[in-house]
DSSP file (Angstrom, degrees, kcal/mol; ACC not computed):
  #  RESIDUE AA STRUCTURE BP1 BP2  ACC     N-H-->O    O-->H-N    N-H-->O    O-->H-N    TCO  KAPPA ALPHA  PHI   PSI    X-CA   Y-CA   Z-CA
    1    1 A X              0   0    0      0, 0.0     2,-0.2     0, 0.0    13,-0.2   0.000 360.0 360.0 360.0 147.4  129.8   74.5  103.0
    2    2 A X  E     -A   13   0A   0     11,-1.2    11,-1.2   147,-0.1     2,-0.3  -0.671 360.0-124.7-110.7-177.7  126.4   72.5  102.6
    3    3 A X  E     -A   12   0A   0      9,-0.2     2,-0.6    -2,-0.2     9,-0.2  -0.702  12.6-157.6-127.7 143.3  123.9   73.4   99.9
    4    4 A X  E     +A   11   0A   0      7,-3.0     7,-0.7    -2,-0.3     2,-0.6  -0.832  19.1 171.5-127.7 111.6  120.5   74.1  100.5
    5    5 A X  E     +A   10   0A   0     -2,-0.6     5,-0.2     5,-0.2     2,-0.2  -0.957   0.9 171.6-131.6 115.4  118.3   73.6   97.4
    6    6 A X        -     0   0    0      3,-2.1    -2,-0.0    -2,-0.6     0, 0.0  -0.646  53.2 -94.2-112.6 172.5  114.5   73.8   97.5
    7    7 A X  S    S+     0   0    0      1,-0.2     3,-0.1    -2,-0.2    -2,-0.0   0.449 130.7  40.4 -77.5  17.9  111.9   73.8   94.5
    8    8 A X  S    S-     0   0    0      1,-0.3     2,-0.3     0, 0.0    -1,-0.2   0.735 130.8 -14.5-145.1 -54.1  111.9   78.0   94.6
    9    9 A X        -     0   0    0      2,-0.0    -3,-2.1    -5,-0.0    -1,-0.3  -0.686  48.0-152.9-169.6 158.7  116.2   78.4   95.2
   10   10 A X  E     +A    5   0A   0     -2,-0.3     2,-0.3    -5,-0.2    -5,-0.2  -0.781  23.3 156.2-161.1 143.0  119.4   76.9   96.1
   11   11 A X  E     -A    4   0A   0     -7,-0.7    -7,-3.0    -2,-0.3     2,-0.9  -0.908  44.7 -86.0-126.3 173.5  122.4   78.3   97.5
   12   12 A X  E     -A    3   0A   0     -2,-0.3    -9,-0.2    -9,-0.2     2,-0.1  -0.725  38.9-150.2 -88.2 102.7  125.7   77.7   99.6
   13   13 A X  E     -A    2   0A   0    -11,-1.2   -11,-1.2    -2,-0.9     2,-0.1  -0.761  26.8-111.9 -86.8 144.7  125.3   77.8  103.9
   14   14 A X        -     0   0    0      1,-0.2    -1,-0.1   -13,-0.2     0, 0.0  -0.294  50.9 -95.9 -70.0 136.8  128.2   79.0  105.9
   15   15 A X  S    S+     0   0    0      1,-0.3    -1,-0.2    -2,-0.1     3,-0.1   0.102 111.9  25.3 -56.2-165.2  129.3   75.6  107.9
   16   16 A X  S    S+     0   0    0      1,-0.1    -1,-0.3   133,-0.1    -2,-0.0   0.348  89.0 136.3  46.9 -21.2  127.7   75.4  111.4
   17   17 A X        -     0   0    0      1,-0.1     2,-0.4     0, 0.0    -1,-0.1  -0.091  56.6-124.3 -61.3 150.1  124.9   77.7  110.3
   18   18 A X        -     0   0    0     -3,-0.1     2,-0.4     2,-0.0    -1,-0.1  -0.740  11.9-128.8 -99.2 142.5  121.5   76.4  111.6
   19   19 A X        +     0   0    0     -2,-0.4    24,-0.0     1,-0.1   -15,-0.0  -0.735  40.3 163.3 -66.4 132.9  118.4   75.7  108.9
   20   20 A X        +     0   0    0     -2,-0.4     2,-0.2     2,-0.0    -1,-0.1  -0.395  10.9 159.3-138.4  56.5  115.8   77.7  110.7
   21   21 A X        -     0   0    0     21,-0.0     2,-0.4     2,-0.0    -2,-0.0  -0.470  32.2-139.4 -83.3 173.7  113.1   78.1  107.7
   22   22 A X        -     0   0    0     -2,-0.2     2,-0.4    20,-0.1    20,-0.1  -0.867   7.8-156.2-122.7 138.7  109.5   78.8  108.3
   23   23 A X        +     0   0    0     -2,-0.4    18,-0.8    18,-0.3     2,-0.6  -0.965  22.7 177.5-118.1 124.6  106.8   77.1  106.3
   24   24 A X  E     +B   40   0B   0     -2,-0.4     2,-0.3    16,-0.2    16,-0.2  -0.896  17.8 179.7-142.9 134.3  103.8   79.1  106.2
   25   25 A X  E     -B   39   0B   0     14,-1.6    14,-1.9    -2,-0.6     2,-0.2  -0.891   8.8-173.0-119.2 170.3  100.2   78.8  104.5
   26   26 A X  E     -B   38   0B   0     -2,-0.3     2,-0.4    12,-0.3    12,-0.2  -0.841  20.7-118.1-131.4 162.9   97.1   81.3  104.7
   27   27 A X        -     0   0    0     10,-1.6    10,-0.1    -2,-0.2     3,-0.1  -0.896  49.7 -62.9-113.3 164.2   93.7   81.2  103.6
   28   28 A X        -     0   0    0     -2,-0.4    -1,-0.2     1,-0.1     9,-0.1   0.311  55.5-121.4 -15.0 114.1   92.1   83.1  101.4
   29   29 A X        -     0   0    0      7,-0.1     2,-0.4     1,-0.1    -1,-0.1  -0.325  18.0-150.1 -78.2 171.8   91.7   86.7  102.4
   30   30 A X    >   -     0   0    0      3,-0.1     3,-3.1     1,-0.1    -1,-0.1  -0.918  14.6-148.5-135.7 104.2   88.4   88.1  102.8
   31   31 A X  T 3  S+     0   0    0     -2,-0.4     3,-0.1     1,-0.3    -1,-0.1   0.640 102.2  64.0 -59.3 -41.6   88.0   91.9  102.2
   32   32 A X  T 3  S+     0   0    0      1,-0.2     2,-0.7    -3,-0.1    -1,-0.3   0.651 104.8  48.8 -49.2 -41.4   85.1   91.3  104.9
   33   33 A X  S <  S-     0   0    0     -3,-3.1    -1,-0.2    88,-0.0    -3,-0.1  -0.460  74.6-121.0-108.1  71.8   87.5   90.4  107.7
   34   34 A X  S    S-     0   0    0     -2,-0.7    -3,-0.1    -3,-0.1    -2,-0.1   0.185  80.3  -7.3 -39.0 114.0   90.5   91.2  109.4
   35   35 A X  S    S-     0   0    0     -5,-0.0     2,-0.2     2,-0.0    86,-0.1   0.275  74.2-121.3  81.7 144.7   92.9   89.0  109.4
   36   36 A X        -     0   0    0     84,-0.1     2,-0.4     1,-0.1    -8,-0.1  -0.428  24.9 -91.8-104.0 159.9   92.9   85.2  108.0
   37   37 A X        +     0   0    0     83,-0.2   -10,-1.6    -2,-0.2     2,-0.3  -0.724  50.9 162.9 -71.1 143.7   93.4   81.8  109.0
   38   38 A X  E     -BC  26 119B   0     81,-1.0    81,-0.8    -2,-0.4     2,-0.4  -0.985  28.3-145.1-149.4 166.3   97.0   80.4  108.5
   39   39 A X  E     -B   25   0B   0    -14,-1.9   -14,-1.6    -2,-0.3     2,-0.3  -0.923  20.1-173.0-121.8 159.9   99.4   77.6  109.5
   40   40 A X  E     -B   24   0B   0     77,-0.4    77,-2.7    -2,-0.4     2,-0.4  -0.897  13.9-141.8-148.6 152.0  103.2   77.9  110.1
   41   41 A X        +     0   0    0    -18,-0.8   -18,-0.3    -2,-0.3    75,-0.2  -0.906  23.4 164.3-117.7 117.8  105.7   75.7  110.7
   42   42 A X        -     0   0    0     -2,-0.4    73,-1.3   -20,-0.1     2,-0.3  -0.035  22.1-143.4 -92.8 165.7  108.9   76.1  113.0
   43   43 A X  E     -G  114   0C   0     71,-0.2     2,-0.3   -24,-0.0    71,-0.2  -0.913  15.0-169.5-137.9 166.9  111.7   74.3  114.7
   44   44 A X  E     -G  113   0C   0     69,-1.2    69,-2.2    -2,-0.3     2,-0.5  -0.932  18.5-136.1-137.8 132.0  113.2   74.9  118.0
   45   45 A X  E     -G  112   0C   0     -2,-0.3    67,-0.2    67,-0.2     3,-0.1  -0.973  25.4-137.8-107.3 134.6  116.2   73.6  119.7
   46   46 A X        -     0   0    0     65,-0.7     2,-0.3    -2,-0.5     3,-0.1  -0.203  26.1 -98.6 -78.5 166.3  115.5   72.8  123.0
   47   47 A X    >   -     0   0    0      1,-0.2     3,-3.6     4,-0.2    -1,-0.1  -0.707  64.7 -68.1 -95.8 160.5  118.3   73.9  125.9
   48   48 A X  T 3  S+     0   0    0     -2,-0.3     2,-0.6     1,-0.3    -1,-0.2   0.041 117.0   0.5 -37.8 147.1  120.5   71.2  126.9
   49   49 A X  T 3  S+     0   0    0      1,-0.2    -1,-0.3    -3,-0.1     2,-0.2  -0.080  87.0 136.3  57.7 -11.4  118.4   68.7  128.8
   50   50 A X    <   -     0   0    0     -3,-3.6    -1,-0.2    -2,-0.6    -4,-0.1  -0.227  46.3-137.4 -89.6 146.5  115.5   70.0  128.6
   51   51 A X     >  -     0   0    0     -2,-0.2     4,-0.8     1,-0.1    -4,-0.2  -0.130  30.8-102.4 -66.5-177.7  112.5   67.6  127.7
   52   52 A X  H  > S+     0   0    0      1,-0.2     4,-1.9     2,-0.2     5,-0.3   0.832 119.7  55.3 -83.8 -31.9  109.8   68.1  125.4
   53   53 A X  H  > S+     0   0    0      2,-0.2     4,-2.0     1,-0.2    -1,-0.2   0.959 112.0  41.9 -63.4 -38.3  107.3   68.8  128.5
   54   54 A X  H  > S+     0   0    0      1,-0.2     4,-4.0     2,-0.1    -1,-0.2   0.910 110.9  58.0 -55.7 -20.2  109.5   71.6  130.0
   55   55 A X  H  X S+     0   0    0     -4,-0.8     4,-1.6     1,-0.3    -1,-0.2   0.863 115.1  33.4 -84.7  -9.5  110.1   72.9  126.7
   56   56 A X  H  X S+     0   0    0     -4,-1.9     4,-2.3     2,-0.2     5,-0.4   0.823 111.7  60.4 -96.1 -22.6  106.4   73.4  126.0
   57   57 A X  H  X S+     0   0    0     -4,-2.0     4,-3.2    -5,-0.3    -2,-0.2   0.988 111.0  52.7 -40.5 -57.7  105.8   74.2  129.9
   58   58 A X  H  X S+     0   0    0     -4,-4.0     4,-1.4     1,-0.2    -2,-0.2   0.909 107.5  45.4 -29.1 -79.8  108.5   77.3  128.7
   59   59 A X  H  X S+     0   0    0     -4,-1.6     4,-2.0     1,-0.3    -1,-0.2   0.397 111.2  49.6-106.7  20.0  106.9   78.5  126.0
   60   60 A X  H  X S+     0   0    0     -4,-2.3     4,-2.4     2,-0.2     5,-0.4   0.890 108.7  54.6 -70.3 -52.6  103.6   78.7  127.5
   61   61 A X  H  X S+     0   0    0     -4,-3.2     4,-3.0    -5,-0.4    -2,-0.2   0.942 113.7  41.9   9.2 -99.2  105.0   80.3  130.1
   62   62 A X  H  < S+     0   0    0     -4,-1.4    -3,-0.2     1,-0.2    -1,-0.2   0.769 110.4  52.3 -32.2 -58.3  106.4   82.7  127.5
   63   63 A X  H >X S+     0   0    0     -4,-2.0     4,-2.1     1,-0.2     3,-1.5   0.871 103.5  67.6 -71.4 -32.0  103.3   83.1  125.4
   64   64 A X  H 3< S+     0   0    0     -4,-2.4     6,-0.3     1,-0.3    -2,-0.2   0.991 112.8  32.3 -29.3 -56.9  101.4   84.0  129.0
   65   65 A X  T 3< S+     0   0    0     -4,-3.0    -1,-0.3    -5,-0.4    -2,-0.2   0.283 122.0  39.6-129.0  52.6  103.1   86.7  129.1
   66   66 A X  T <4 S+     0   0    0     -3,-1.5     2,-0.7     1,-0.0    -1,-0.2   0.325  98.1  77.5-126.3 -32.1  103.8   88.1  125.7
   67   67 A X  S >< S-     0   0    0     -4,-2.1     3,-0.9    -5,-0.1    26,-0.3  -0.646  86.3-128.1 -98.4  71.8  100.3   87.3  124.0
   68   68 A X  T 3  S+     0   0    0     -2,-0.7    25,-2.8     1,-0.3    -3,-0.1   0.206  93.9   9.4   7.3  99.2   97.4   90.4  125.5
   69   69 A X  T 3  S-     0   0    0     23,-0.2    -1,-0.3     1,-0.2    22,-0.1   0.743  84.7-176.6  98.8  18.9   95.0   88.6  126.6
   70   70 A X    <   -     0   0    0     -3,-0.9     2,-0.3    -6,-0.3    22,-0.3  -0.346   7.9-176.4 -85.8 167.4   95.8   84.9  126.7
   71   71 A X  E     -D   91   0B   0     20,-1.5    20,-2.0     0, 0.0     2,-0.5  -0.955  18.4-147.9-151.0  90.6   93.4   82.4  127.8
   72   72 A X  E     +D   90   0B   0     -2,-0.3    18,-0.3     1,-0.2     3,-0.1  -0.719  24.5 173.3 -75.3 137.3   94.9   78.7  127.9
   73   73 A X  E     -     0   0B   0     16,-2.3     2,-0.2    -2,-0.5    -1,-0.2   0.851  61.6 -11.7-100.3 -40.9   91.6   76.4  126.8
   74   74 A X  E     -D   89   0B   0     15,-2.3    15,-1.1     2,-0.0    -1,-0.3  -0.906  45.8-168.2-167.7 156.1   93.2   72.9  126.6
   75   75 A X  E     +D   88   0B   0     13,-0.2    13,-0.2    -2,-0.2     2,-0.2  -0.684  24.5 177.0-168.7 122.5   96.8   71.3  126.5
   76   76 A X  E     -D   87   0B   0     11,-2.1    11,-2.5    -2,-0.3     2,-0.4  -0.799  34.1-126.9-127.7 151.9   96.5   67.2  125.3
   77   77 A X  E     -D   86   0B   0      9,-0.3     9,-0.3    -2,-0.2     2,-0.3  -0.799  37.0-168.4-113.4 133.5   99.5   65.1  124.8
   78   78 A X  E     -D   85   0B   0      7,-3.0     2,-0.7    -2,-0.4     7,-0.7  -0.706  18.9-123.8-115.4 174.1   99.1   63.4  120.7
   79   79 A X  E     +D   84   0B   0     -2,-0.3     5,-0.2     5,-0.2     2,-0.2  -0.995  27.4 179.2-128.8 133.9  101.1   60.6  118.9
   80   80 A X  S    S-     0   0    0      3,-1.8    60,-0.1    -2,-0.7     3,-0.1  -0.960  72.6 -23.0-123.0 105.1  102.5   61.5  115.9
   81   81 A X  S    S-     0   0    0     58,-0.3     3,-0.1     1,-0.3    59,-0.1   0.612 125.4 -59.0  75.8   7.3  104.5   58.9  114.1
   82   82 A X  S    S+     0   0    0      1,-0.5     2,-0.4    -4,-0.0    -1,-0.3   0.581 111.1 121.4  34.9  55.0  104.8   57.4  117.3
   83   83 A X        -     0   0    0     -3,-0.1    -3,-1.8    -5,-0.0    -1,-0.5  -0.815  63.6-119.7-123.8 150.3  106.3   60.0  118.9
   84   84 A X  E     +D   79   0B   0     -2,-0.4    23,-0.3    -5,-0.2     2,-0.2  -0.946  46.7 157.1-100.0 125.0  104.5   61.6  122.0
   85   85 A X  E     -D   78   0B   0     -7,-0.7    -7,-3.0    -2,-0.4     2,-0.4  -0.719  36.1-105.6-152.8-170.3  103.8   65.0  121.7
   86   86 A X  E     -DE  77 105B   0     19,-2.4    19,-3.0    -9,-0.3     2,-0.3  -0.962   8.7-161.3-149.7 125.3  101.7   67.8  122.7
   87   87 A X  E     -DE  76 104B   0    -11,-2.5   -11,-2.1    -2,-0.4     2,-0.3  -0.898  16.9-170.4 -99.5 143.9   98.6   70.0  121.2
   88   88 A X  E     -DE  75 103B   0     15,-0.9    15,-2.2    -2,-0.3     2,-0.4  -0.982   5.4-177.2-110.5 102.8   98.2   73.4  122.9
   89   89 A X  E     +DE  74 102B   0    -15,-1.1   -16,-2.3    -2,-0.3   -15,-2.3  -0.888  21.4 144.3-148.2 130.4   95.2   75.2  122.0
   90   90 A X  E     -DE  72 101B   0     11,-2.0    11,-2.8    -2,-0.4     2,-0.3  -0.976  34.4-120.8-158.1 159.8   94.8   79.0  123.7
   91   91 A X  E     +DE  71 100B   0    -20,-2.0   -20,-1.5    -2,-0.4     2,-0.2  -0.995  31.5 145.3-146.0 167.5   93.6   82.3  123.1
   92   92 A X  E     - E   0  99B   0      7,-1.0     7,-2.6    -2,-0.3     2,-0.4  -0.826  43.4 -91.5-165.2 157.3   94.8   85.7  122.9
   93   93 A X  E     - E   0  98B   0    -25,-2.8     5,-0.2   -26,-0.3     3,-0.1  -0.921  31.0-158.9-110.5 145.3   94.1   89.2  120.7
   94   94 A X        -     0   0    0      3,-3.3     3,-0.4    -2,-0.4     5,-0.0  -0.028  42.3-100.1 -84.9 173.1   95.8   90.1  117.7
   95   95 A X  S    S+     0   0    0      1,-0.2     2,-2.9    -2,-0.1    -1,-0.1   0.960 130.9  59.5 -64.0 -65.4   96.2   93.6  116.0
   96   96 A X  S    S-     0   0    0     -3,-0.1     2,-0.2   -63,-0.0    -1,-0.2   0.327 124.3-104.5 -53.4   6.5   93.4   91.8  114.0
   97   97 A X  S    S-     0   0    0     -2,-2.9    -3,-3.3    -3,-0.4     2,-0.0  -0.623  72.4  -5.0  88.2-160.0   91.4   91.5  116.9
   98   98 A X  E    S-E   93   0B   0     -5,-0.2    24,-1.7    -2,-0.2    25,-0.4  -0.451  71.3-171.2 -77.1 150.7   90.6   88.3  119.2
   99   99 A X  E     -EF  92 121B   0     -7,-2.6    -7,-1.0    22,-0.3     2,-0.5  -0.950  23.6-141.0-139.5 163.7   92.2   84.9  117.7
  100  100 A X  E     +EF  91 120B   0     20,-1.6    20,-1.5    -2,-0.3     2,-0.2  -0.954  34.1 157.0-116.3 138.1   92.1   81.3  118.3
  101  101 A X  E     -EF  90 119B   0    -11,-2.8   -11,-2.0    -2,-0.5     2,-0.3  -0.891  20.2-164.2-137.3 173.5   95.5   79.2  117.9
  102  102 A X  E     -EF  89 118B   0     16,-2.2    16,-3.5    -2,-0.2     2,-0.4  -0.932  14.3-137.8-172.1 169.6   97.1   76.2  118.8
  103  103 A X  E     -EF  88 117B   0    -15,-2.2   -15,-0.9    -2,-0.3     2,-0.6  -0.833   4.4-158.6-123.4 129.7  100.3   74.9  118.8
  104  104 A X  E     -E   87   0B   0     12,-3.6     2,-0.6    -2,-0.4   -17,-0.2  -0.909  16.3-171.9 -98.4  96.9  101.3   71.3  117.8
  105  105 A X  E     +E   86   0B   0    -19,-3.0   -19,-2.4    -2,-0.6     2,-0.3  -0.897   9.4 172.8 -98.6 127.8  105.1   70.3  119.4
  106  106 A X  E     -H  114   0C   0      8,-2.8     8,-1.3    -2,-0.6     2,-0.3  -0.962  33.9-112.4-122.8 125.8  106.6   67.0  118.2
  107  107 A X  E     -H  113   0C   0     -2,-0.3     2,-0.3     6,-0.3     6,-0.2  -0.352  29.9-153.6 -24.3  92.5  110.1   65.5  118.9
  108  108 A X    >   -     0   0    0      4,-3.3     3,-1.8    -2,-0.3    -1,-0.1  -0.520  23.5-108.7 -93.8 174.6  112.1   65.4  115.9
  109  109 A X  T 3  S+     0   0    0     -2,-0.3    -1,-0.1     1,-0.3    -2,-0.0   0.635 115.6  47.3 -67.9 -11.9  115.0   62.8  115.5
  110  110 A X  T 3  S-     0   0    0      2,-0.2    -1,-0.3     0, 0.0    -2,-0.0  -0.004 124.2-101.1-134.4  40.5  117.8   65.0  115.8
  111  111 A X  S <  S+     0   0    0     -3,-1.8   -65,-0.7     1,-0.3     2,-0.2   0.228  80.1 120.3  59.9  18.5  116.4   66.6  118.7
  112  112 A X  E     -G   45   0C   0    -67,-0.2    -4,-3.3     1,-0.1    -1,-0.3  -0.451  61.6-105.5 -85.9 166.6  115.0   69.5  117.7
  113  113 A X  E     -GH  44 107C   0    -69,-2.2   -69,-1.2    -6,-0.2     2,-0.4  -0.500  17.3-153.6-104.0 139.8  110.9   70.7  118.1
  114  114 A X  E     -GH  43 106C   0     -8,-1.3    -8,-2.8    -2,-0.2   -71,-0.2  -0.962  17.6-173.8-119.1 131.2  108.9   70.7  115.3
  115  115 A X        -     0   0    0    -73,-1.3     2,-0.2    -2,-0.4   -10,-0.2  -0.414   8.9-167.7-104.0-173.3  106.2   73.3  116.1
  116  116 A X        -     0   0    0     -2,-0.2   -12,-3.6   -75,-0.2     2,-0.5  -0.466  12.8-159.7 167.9 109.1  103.0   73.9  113.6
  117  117 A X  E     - F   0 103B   0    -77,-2.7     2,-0.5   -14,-0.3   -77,-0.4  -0.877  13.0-179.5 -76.4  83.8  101.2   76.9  114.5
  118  118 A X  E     + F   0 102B   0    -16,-3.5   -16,-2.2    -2,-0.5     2,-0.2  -0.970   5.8 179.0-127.8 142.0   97.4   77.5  113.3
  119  119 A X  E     +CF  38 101B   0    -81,-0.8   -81,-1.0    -2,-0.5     2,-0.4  -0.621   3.3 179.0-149.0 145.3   95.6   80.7  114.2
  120  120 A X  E     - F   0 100B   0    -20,-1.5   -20,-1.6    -2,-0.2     2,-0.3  -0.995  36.4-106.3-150.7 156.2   92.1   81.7  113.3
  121  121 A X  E >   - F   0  99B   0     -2,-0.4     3,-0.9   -22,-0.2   -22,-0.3  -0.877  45.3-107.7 -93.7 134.2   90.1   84.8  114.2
  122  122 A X  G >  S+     0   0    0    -24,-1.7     3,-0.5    -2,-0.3   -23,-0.1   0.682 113.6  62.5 -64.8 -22.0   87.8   83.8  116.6
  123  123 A X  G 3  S+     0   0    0    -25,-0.4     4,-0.4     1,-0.2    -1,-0.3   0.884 104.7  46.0 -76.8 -16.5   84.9   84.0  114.6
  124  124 A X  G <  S+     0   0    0     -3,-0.9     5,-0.2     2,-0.1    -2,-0.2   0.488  89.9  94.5 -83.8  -5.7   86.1   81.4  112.3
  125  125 A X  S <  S+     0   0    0     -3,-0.5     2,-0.4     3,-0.2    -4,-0.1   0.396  79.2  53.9 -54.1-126.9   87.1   79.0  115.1
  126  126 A X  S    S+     0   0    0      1,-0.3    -1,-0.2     2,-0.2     4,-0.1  -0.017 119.1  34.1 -11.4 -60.2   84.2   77.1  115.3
  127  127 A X  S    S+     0   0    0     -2,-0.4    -1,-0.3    -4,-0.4    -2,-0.2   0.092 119.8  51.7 -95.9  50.9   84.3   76.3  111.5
  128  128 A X  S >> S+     0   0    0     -3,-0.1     3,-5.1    -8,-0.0     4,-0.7   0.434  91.5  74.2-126.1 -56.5   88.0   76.1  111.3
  129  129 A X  G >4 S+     0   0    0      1,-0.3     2,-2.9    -5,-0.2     3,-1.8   0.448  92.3  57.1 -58.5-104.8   88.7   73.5  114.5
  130  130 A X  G 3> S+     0   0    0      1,-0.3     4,-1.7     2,-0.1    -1,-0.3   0.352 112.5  43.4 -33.1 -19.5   87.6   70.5  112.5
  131  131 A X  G <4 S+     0   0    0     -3,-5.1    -1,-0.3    -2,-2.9    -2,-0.2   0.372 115.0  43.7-109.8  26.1   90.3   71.5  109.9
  132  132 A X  T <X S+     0   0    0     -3,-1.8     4,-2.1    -4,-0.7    -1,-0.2   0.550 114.4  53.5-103.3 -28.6   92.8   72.2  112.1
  133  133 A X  H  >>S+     0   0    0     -5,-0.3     4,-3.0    -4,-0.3     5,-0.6   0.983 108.5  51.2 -45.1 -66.1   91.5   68.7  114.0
  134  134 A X  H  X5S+     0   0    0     -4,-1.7     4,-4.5     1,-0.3    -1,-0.2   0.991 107.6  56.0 -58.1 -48.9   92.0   67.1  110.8
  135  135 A X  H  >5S+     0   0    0      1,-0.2     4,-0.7     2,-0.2    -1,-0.3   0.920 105.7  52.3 -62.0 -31.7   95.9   68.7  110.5
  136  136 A X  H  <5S+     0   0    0     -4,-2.1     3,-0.5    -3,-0.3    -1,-0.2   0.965 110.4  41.4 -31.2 -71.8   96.7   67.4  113.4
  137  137 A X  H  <5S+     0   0    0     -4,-3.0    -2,-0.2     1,-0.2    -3,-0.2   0.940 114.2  55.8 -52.3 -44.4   95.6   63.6  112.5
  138  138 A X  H  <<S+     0   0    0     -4,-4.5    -1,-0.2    -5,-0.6    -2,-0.2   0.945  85.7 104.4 -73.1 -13.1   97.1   64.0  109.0
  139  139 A X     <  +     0   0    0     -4,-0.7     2,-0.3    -3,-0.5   -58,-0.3  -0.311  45.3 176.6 -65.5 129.3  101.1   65.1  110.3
  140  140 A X        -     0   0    0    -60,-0.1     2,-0.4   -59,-0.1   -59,-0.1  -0.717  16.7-132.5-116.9 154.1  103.7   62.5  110.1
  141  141 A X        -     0   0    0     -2,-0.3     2,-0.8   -60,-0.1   -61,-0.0  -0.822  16.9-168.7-134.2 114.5  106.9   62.6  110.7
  142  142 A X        -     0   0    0     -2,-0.4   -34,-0.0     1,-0.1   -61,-0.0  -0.722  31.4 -88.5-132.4 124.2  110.1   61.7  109.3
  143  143 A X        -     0   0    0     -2,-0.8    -1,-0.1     0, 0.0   -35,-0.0   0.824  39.3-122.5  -2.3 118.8  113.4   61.3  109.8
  144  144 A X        -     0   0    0      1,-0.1     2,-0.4     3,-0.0     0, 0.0  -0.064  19.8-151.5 -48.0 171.9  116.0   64.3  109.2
  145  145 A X        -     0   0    0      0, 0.0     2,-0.4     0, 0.0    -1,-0.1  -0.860  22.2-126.0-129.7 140.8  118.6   63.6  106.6
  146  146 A X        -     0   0    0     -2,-0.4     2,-0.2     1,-0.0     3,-0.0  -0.818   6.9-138.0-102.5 160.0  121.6   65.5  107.4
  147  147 A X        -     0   0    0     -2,-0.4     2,-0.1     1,-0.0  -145,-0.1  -0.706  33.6-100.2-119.2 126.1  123.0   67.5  105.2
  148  148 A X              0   0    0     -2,-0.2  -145,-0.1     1,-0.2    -1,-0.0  -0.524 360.0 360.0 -72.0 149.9  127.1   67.3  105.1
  149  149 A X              0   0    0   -147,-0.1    -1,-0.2    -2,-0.1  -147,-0.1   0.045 360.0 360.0 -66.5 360.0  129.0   70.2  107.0
């Protein structure tokens, strides 16, 4: 079994078992508003062969026609770490009402997706994209360490 130890926990994973945590921040709620800004961050394994353009072709695709209302604005290809990768920037309505998100996919080293997810209620887009601009530029990436089996 490998060990999974974080600053909150640690325990024993069953071999084979896949990490799939979620990293997730919000901002401050506001009694005023429904619903917050937040980021999370995912990984994805891609299906065999597929590149990192189908796989985000997919799940636009997917979010089309899961998300009420979705609106794609913008899809730009970024460098991150010097990896080529792709911002996705769309909208759709929440239960909270209408929101603005976009989706960051990067290419990790042991072939898995790194996704980063930031969402705003559309009246806070407009002073939320420059700090979601700015999370974008700040994301680095670096090289998994694997963990023994």
């Amino acid at each position: 079994m490998s060990r999974h130890e974080d600053k909150f926990v640690g325990f024993d994973v069953p071999r084979l078992w896949e990490d799939r945590s979620i990293i997730a921040f919000a901002a401050p709620s506001d009694s005023k508003r429904d619903g917050s800004a937040n980021l999370v961050v995912t990984r994805d394994t891609p299906a065999p062969g597929e590149t990192l353009d189908a796989y985000v072709d997919r799940q636009l695709f997917e979010l089309s026609g899961s998300r009420d209302g979705f609106e794609q604005r913008d899809k730009q290809s970024v460098e991150i770490s010097g990896k080529t990768g792709w911002v996705v920037h769309f909208a759709s309505h929440g239960t909270s009402g209408p929101l603005e998100q976009r989706i960051v996919f990067a290419p990790l080293s042991d072939g898995q997706i790194l996704c980063i997810t930031m969402t705003a209620p559309r009246t806070d887009a407009p002073q939320l994209n420059p700090l979601f601009d700015h999370i974008v530029r700040s994301i680095t990436l670096e090289p998994i360490k694997s963990s023994p089996s």
